[in-house]
ROROLUM-311030 format. One record per residue (C-alpha): residue number from 1; residue in one letter; z, y, x. Coordinates in steps of 0.02 Angstrom, whole numbers, always signed. Example, Ala and Ser with C-alpha at 12.3 -4.5 7.8 and 13.67 -1.06 7.14 Angstrom:
BEGIN
{resi = 1	resn = a	c3 = +390	c2 = -225	c1 = +615}
{resi = 2	resn = s	c3 = +357	c2 = -53	c1 = +684}
***
This chain:
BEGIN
{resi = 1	resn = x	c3 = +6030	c2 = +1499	c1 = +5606}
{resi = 2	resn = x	c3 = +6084	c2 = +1640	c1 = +5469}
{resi = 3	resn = x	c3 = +6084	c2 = +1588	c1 = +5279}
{resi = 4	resn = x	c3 = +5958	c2 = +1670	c1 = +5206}
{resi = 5	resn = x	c3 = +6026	c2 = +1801	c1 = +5084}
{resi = 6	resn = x	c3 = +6031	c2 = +1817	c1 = +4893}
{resi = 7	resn = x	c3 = +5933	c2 = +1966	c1 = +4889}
{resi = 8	resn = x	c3 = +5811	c2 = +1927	c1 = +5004}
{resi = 9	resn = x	c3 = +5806	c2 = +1745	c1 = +4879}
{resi = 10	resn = x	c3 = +5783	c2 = +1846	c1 = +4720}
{resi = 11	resn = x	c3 = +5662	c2 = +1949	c1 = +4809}
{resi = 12	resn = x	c3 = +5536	c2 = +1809	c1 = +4871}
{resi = 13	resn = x	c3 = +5554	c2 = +1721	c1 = +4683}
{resi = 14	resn = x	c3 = +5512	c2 = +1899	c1 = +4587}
{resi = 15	resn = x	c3 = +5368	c2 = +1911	c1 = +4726}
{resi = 16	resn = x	c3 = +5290	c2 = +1725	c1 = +4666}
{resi = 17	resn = x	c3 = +5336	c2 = +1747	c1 = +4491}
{resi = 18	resn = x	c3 = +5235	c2 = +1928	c1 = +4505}
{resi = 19	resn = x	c3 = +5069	c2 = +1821	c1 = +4575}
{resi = 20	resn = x	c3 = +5085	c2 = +1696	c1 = +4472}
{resi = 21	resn = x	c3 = +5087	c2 = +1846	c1 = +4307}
{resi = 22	resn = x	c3 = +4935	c2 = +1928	c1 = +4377}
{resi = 23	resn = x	c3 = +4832	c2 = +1739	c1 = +4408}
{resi = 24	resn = x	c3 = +4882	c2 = +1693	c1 = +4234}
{resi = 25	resn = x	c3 = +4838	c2 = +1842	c1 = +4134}
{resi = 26	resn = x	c3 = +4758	c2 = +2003	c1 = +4253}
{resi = 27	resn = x	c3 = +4801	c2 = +2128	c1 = +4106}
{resi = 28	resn = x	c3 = +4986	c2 = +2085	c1 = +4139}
{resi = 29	resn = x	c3 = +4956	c2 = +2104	c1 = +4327}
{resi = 30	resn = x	c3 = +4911	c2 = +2288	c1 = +4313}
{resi = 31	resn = x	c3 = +5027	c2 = +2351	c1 = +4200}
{resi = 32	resn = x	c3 = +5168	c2 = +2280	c1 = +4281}
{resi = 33	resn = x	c3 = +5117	c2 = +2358	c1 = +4447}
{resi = 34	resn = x	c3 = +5092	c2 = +2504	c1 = +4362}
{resi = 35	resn = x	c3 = +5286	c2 = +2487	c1 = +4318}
{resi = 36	resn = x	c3 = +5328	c2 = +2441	c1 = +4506}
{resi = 37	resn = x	c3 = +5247	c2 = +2588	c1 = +4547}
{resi = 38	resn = x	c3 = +5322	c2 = +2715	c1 = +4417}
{resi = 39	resn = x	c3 = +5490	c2 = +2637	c1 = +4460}
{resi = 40	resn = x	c3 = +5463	c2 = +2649	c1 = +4636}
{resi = 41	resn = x	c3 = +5414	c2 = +2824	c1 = +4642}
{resi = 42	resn = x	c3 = +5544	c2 = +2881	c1 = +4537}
{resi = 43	resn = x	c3 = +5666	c2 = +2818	c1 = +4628}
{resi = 44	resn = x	c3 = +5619	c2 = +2890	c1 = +4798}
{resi = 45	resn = x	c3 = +5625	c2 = +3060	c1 = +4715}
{resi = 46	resn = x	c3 = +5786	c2 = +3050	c1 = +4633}
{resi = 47	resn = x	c3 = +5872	c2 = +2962	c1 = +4803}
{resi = 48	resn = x	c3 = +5824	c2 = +3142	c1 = +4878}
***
């Protein structure tokens, strides 16, 4: 059985800290999607 991997570790912990955000406080949940998705999107069009 492989070790699971630091990034894929970090990974799952931002993913339950992120539900955790938007459960606790829903105004927090949308902006920082809306940062995910700026981030995101930015980053696909510079890696072209």
């Amino acid at each position: 059985m492989d070790q699971i991997s630091t990034r894929t570790l970090l990974l799952l912990f931002a993913g339950v800290f992120t539900v955790y955000l938007v459960l606790e406080d829903p105004a927090i949940g949308a902006a920082l999607g809306t940062a995910i998705a700026v981030v995101t999107l930015l980053e696909e069009l510079l890696r072209k």
